[in-house]
C-alpha positions as a Markdown table, in Angstrom:
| # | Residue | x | y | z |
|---|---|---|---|---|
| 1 | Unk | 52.6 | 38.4 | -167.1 |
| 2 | Unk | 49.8 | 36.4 | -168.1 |
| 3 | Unk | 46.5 | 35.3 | -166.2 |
| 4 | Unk | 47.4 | 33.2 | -162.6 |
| 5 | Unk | 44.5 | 30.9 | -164.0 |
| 6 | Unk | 47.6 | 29.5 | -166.3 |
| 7 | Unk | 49.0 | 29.1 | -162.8 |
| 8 | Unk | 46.0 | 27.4 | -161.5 |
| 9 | Unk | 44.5 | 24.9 | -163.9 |
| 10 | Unk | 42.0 | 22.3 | -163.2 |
| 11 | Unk | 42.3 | 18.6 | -164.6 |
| 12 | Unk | 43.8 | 15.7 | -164.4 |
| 13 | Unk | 46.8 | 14.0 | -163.8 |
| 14 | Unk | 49.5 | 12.8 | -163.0 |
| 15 | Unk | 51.9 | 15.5 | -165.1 |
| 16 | Unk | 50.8 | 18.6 | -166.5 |
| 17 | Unk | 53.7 | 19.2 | -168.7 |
| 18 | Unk | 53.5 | 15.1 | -169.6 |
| 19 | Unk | 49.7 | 14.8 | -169.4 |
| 20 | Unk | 48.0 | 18.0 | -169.2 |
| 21 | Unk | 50.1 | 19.7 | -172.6 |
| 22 | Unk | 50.4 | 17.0 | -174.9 |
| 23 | Unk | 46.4 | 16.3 | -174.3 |
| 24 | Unk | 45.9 | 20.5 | -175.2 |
| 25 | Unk | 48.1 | 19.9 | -177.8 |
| 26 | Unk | 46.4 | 17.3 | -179.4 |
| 27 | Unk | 43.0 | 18.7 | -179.4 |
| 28 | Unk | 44.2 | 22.4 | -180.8 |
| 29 | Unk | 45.9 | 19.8 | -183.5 |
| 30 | Unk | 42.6 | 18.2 | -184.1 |
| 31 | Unk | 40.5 | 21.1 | -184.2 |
| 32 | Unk | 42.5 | 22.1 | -187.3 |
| 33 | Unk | 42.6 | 18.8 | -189.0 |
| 34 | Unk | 39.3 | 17.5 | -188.4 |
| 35 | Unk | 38.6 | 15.7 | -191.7 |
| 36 | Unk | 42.6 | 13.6 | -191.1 |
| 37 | Unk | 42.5 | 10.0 | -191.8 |
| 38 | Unk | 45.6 | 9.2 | -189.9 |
| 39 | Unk | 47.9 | 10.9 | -187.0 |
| 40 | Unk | 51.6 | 10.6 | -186.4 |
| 41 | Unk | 52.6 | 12.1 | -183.2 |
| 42 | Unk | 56.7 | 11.8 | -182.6 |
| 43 | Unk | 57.7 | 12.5 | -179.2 |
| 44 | Unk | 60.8 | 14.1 | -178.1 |
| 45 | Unk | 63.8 | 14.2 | -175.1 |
| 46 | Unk | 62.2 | 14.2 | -171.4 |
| 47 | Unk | 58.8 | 13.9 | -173.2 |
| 48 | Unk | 59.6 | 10.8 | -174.5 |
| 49 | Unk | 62.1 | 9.4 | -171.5 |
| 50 | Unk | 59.1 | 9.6 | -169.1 |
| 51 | Unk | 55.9 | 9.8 | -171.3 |
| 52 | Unk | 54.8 | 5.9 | -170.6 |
| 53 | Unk | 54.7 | 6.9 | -166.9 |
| 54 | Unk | 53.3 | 9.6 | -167.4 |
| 55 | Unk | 50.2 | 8.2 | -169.6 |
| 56 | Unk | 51.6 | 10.8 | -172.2 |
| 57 | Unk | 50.3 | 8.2 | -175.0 |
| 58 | Unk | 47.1 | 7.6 | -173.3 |
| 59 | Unk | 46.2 | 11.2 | -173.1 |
| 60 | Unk | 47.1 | 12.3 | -176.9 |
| 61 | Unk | 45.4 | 8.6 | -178.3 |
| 62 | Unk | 42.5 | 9.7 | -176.5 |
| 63 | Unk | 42.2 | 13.1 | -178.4 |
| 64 | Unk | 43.2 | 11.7 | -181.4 |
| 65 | Unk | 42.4 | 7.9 | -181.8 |
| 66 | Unk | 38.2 | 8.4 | -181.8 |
| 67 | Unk | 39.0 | 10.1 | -185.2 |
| 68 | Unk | 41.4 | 8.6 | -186.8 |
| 69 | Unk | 44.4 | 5.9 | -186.4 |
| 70 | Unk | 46.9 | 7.6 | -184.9 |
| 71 | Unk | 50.8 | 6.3 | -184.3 |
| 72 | Unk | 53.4 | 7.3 | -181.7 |
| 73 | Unk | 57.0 | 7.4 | -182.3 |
| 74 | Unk | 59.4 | 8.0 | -179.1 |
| 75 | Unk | 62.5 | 10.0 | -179.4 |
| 76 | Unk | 64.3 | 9.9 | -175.6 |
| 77 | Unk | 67.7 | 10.9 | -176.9 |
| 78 | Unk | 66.3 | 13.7 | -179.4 |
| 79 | Unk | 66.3 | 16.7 | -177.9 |
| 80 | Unk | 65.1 | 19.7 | -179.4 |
| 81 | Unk | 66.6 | 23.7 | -179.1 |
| 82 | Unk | 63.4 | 25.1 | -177.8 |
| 83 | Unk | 62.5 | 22.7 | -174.6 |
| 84 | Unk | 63.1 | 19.6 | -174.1 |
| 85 | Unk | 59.7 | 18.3 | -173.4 |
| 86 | Unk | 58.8 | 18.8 | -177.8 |
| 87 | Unk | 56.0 | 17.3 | -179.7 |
| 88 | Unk | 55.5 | 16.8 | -183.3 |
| 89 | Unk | 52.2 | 16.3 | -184.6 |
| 90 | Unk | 51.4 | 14.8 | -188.4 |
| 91 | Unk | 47.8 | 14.7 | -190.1 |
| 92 | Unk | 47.5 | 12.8 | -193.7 |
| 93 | Unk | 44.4 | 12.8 | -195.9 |
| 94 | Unk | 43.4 | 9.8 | -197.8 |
| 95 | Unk | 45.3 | 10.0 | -200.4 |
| 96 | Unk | 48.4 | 10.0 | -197.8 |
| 97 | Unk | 49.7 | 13.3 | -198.2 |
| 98 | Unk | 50.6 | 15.6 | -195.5 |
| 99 | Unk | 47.9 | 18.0 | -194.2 |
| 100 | Unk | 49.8 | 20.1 | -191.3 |
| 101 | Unk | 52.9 | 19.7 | -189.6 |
| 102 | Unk | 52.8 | 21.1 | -186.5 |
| 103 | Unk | 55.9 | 21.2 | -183.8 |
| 104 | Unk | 54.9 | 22.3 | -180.3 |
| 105 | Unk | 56.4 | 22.2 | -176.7 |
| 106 | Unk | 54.9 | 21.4 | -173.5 |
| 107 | Unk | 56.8 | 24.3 | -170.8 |
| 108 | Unk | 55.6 | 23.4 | -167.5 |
| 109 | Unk | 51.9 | 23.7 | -166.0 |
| 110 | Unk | 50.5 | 22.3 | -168.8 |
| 111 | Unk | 51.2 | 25.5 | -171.3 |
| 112 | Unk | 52.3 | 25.0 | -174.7 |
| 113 | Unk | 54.4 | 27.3 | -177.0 |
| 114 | Unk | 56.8 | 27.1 | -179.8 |
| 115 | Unk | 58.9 | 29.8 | -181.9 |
| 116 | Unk | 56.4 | 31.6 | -183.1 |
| 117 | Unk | 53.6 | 30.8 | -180.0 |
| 118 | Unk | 54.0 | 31.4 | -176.2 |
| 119 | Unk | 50.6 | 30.9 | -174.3 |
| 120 | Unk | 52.5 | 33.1 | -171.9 |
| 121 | Unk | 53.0 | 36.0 | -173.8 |
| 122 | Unk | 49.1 | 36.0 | -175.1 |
| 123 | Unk | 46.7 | 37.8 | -173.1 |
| 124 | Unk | 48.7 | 40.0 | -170.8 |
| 125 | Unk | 47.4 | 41.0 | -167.8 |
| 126 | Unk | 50.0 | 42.2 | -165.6 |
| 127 | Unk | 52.3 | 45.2 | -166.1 |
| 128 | Unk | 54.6 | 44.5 | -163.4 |
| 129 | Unk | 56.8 | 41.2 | -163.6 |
| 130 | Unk | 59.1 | 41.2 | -160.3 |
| 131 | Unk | 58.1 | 40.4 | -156.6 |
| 132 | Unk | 60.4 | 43.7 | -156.3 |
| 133 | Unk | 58.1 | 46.2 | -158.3 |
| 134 | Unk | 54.6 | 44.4 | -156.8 |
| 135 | Unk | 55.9 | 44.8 | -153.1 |
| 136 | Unk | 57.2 | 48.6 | -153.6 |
| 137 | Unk | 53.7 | 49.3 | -155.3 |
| 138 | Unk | 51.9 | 47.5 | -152.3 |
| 139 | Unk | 54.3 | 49.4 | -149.9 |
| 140 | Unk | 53.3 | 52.8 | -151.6 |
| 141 | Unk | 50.1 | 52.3 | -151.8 |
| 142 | Unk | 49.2 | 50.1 | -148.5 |
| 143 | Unk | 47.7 | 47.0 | -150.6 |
| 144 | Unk | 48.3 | 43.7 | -150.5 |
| 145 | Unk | 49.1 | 41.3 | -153.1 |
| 146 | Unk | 45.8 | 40.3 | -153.5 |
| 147 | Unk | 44.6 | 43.1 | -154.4 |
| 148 | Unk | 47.1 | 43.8 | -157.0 |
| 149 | Unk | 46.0 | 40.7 | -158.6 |
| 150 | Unk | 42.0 | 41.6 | -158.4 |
| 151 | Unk | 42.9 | 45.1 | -160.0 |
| 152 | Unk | 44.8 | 43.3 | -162.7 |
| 153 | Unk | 42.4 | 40.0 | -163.3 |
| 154 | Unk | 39.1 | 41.4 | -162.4 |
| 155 | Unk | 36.7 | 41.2 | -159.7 |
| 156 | Unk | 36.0 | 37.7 | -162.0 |
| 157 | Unk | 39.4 | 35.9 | -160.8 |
| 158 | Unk | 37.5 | 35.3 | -157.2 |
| 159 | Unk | 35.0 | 33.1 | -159.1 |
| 160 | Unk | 38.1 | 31.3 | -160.6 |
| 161 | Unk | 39.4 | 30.6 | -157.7 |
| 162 | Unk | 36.5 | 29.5 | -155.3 |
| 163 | Unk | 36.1 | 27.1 | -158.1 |
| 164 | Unk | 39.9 | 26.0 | -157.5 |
| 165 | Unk | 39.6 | 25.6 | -154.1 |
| 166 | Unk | 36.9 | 23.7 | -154.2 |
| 167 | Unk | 38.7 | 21.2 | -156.5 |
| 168 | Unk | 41.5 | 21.5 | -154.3 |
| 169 | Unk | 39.7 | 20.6 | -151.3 |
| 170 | Unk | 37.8 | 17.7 | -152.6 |
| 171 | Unk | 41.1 | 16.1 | -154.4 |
| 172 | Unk | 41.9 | 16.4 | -150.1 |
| 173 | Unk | 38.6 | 14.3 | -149.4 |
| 174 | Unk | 38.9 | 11.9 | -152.0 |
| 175 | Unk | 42.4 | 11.2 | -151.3 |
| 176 | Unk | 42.3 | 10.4 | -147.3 |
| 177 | Unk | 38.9 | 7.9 | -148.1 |
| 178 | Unk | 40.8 | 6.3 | -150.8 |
| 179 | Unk | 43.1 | 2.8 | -149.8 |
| 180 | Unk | 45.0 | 0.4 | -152.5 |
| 181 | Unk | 48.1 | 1.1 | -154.4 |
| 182 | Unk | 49.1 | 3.4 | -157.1 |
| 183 | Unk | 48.8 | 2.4 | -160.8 |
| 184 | Unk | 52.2 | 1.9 | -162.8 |
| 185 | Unk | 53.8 | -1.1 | -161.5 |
| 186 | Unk | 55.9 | 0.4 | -158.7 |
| 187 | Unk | 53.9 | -1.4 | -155.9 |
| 188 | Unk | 53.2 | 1.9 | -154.0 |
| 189 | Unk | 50.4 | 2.0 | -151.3 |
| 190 | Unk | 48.5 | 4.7 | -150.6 |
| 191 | Unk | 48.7 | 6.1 | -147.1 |
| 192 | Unk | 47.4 | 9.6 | -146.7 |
| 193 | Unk | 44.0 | 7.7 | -144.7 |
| 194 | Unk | 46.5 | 5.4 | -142.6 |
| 195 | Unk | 48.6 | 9.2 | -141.9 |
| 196 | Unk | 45.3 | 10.8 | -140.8 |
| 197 | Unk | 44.2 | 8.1 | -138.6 |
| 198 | Unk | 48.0 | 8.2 | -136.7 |
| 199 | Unk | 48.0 | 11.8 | -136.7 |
| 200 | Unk | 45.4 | 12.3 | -134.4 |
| 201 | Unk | 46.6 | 10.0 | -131.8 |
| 202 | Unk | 49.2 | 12.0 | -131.1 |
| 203 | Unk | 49.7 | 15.1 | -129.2 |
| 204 | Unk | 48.7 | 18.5 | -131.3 |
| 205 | Unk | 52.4 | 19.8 | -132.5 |
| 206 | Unk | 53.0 | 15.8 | -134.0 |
| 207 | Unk | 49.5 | 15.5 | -134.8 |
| 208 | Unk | 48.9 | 19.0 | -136.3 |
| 209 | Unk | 52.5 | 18.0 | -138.4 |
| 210 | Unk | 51.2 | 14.6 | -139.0 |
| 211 | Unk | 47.9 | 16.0 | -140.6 |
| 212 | Unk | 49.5 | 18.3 | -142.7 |
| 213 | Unk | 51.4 | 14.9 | -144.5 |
| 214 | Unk | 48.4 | 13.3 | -144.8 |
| 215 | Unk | 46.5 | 15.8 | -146.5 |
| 216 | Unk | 49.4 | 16.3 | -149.0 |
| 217 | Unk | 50.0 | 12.9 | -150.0 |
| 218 | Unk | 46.3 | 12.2 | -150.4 |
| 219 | Unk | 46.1 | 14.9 | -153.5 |
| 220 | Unk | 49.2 | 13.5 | -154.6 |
| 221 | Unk | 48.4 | 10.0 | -154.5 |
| 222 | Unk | 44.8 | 11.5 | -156.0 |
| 223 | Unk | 47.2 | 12.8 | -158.6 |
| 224 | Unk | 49.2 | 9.9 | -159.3 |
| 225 | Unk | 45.6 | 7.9 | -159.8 |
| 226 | Unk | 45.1 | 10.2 | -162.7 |
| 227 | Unk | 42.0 | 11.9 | -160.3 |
| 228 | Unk | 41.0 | 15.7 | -160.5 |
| 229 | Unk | 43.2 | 18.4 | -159.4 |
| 230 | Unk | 44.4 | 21.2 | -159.6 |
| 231 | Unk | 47.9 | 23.0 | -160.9 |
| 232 | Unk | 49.7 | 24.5 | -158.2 |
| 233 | Unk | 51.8 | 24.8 | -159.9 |
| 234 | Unk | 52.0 | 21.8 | -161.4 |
| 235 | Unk | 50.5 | 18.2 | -161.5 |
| 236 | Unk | 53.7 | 16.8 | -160.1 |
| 237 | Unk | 53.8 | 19.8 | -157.1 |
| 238 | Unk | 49.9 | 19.6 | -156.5 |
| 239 | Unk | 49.6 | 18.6 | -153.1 |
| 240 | Unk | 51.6 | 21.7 | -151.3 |
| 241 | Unk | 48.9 | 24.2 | -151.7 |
| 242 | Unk | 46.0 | 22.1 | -150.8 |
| 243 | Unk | 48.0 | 20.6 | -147.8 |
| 244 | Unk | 48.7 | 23.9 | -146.5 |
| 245 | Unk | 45.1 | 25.5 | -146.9 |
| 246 | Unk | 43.3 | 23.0 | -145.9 |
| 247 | Unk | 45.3 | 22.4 | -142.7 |
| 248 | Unk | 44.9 | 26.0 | -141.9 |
| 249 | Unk | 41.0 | 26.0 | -142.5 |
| 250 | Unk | 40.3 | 23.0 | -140.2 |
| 251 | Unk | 42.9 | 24.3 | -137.4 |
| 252 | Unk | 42.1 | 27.6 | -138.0 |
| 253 | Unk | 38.7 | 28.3 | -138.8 |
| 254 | Unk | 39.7 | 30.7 | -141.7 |
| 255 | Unk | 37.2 | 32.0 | -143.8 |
| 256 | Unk | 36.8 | 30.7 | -147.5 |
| 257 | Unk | 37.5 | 34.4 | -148.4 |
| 258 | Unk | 40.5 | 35.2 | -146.7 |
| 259 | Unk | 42.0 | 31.4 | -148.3 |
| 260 | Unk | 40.9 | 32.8 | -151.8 |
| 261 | Unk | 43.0 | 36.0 | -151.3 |
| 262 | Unk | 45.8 | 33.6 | -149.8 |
| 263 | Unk | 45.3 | 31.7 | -153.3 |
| 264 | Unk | 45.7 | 34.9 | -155.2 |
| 265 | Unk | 48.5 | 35.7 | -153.7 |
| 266 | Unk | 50.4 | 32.5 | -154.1 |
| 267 | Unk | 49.4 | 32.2 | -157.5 |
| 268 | Unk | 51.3 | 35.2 | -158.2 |
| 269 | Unk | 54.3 | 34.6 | -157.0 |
| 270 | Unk | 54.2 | 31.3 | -158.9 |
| 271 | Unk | 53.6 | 33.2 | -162.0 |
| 272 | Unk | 56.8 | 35.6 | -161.2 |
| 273 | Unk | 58.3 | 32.1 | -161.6 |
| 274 | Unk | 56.8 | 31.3 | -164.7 |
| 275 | Unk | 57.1 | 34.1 | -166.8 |
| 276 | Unk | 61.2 | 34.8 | -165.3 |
| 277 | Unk | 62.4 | 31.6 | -164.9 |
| 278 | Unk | 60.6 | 28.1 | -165.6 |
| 279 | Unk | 58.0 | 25.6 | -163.4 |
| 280 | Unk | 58.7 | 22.4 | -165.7 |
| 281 | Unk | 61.0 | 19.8 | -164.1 |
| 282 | Unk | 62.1 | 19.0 | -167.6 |
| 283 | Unk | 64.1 | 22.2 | -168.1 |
| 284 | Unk | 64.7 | 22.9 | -164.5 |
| 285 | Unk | 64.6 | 20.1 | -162.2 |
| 286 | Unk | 62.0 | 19.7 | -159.1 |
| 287 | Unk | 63.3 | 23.1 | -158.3 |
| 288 | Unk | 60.7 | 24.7 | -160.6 |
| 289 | Unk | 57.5 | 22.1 | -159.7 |
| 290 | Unk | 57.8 | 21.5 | -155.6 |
| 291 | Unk | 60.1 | 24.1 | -154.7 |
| 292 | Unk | 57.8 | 26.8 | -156.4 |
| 293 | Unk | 54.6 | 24.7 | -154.4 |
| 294 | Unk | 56.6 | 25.2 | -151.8 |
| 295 | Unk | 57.4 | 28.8 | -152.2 |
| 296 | Unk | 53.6 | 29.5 | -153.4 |
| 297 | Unk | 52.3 | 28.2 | -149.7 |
| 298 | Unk | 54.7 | 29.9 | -147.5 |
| 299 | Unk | 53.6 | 33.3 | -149.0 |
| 300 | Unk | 49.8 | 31.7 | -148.5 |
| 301 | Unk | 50.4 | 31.1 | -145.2 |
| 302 | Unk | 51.9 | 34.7 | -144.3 |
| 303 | Unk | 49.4 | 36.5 | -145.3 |
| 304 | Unk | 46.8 | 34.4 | -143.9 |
| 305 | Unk | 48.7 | 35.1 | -140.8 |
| 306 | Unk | 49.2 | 38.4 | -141.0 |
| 307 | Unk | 52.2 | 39.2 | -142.5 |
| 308 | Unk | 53.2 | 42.5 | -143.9 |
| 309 | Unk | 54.0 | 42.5 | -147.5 |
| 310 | Unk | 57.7 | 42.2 | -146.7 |
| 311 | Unk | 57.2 | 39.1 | -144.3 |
| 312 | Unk | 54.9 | 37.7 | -147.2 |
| 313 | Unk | 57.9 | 37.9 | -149.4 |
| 314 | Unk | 60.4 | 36.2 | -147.4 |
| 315 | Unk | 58.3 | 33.4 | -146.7 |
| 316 | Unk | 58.4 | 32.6 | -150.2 |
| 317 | Unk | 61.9 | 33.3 | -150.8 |
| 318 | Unk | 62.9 | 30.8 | -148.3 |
| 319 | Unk | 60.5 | 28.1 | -149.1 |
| 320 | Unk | 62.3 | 28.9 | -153.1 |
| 321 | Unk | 65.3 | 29.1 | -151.6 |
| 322 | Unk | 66.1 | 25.8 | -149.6 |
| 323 | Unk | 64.7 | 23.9 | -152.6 |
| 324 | Unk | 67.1 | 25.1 | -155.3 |
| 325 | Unk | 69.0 | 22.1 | -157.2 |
| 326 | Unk | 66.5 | 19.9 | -156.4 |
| 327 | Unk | 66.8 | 17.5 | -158.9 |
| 328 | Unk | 63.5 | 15.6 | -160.9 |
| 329 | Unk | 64.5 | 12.0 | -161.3 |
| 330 | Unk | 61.2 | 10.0 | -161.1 |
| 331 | Unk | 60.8 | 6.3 | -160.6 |
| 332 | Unk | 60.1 | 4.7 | -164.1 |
| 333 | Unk | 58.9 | 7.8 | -165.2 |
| 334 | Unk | 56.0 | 7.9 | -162.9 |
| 335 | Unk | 54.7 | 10.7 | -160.5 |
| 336 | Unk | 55.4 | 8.7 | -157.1 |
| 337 | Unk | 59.0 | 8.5 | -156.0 |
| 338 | Unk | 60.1 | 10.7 | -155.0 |
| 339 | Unk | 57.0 | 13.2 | -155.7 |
| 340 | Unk | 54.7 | 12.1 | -153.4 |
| 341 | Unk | 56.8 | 12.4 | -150.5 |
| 342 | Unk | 58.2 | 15.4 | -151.5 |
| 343 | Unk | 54.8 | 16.9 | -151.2 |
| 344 | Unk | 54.6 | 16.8 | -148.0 |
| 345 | Unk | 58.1 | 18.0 | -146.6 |
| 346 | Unk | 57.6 | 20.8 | -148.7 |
| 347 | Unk | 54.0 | 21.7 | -146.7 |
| 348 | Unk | 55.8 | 21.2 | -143.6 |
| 349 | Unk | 58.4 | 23.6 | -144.6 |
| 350 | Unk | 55.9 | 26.0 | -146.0 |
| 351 | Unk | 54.6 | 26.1 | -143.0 |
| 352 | Unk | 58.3 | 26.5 | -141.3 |
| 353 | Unk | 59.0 | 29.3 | -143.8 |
| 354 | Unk | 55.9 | 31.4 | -142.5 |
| 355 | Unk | 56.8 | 30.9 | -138.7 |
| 356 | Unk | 60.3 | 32.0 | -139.4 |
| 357 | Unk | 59.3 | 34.9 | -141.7 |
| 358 | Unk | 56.8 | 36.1 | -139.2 |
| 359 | Unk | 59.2 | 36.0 | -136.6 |
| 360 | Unk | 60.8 | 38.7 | -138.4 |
| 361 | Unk | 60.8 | 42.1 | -139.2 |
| 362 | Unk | 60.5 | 40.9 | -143.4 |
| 363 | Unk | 63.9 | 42.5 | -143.9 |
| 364 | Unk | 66.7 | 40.2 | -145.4 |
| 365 | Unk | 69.2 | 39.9 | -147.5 |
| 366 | Unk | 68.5 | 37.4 | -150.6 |
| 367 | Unk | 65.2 | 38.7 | -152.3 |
| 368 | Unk | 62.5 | 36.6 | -154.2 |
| 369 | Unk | 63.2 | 37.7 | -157.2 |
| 370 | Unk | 67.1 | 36.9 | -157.0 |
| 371 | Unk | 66.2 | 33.7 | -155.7 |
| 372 | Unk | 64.8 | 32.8 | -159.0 |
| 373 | Unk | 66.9 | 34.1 | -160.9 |
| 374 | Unk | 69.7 | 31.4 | -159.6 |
| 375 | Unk | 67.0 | 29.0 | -159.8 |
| 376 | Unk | 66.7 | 29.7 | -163.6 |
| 377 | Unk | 70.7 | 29.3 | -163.9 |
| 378 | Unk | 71.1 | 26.2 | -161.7 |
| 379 | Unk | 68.2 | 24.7 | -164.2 |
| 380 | Unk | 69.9 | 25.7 | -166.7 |
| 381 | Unk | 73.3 | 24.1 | -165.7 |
| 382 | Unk | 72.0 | 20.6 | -164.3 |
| 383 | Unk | 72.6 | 17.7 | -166.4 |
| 384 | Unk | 70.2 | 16.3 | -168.1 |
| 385 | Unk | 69.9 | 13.0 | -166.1 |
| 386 | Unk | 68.4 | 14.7 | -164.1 |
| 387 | Unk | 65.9 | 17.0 | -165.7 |
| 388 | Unk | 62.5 | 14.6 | -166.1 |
| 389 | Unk | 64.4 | 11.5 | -167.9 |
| 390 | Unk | 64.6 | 9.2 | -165.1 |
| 391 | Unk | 68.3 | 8.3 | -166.4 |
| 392 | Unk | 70.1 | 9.4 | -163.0 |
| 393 | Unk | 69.6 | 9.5 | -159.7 |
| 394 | Unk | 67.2 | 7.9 | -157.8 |
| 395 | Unk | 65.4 | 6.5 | -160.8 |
| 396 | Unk | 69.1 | 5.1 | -161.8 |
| 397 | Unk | 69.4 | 3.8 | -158.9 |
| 398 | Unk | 66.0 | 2.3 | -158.4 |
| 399 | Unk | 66.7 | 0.3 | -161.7 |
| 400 | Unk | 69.3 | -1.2 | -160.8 |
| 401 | Unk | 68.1 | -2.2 | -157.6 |
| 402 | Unk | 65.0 | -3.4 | -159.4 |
| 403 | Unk | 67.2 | -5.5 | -161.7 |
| 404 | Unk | 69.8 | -7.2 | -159.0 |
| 405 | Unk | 66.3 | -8.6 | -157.2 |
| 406 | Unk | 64.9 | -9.5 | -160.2 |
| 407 | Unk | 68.0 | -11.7 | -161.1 |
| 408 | Unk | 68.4 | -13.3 | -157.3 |
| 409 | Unk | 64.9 | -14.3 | -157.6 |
| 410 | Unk | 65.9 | -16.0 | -160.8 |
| 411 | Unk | 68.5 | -17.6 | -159.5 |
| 412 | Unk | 67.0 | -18.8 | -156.2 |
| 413 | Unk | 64.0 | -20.5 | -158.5 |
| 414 | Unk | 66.4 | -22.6 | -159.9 |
């Protein structure tokens, strides 16, 4: 397994596989073919079904376009072997001829590979690849997840990650002083301040509940803005995490060193995720974005509580767990419905999953690692409509709904 900084990346949304990749994409591309006098990017499958919403255009134009004219051609109903979400990227001298053709996927979390290139194959850092081989080693040995990943990473990673932590708990700031609606047409206020504000009105168990929404939604909303956050472990799932540890630091009092060793251990269970199965909604459904958020938290949370190992472990596996076929069918392609509310149930039941798990002895019968596993397959075997294309589903629906209005405020004007 690779680095979990591929887990936990800092920039900008509102989708790192739609946003995040194609941008990387474009400036590797450009780095190479510096001395282009014109661009063709093609854009393929969920890449293109959802890339307008996503500000996929805006993000490679603004690589690309400060060097040379640069055209997009969108392919919704192309899908290509490797991953749906592909990319094809053209540079022509000036005498019009072809200088590079380069064909490259965005996979989730903002990494990129093709045939011949897997950002998560380069730069291995872990030996062990299953929750089941980390645990036995930490049960051996009597370590903690944590420190597995600082004897893999480095006593470096802890730098990393107070630097993601502090992104992740200003995204929380910015996002509950924020008011006004969501770019993208969809008419969405924000409310994580208006959440906050009711929260603590209430008695602690609504209000602590309460607080835990608001914090989500305001990194997601932050997200949805196109604002700075962070990969957790992606754009779309990026206010689970945040929600989780910052609710726990404020109600808690917890130490900034005992949340970075919560993060470390999250961030490698999400990257069992990665490298066995998939966290890109395009190939397997919200599943792989919020439900692996959600399955990242719970783990946070048990350790920060206390949790053996084992209890650590089946806080994640149920958080996975009771998220598997959850489909990704976003609202005109944008990161807003259903993400943002998605968010925060999936804190809540972070949160749920930890209480439950701690409860416990940590022994039970479904592990992690199967748990992904099916996770992988049910990806695999949902339809398309509803893998990132906004054809199906809610976003169907929406449409539709959008378009009967539309027509009886037609008719009633005449």
């Amino acid at each position: 397994m690779e680095s979990i900084k591929q887990i936990y990346r800092i920039g900008h949304g509102p989708s790192s596989s739609h946003t995040m990749g194609p941008m990387r994409a474009a400036r590797m591309f450009l780095d190479r073919n510096g001395s282009a006098v014109r661009f063709h990017v093609t854009l393929y499958g969920s890449l293109a079904a959802t890339g307008k919403g996503h500000m996929t255009d805006v993000a490679i134009l603004h690589v690309l376009e400060p060097v040379a004219p640069t055209e997009i051609t969108w392919e919704p109903k192309v899908f290509l072997p490797f991953h749906p979400n592909g990319m094809l990227f053209e540079a022509f001298d000036e005498k019009g001829e072809k200088m590079e053709s380069w064909t490259i996927y965005s996979i989730g979390g903002g990494t990129l590979a093709n045939e011949t290139y897997n950002e998560q194959t380069v730069g291995k850092v872990y030996e062990m690849h299953t929750i089941k081989d980390i645990q036995a080693w930490c049960e051996r040995t009597g370590h903690s997840y944590w420190e597995y990943v600082e004897q893999c990473e480095g006593p470096e990673i802890w730098d990393y990650l107070a630097e993601v932590w502090d992104v992740m708990q200003q995204a929380v700031r910015n996002g509950l002083e924020a008011e006004g609606i969501l770019p993208g047409g969809l008419g969405i206020r924000r409310k994580a301040s208006d959440y906050m504000i009711r929260a603590k009105g209430y008695g602690s168990s609504i209000r602590s509940r309460g607080l835990v929404y608001a914090y989500a939604l305001a990194v997601s909303e932050e997200n949805a803005c196109g604002g700075k956050i962070v990969t957790a472990p992606t754009c779309g799932s990026c206010g689970v995490m945040p929600a989780v540890l910052y609710h726990l630091k404020e109600s808690r009092e917890f130490r900034d060193s005992r949340i970075l060793r919560a993060l470390a251990t999250a961030g490698l269970f999400g990257n069992v995720v990665r490298t066995n199965a998939s966290v890109s909604g395009a190939e397997v459904g919200c599943q792989g974005e919020v439900g692996v958020a959600c399955a990242m938290a719970a783990g946070a949370a048990s350790q920060l509580f206390g949790g053996t190992p084992a209890q650590i472990e089946y806080a994640a596996e149920m958080g996975l767990e009771h998220h598997l076929g959850l489909t990704c069918d976003p609202v005109g392609g944008l990161v807003q419905i259903p993400c943002i509310e998605r968010n925060a149930f999936a804190a809540a039941r972070a949160l749920d999953a930890n209480t439950f798990s701690n409860f416990s002895d940590g022994k039970h019968r479904v592990s992690f690692d199967q748990v992904v596993e099916v996770m992988r397959q049910t990806g695999k075997d949902l339809p398309s409509l509803y893998k990132e294309t906004s054809e199906g589903g809610l976003a169907k629906n929406m449409e539709q709904e959008v378009t009967q209005e539309s027509c009886r405020c037609k008719n009633m004007s005449k």
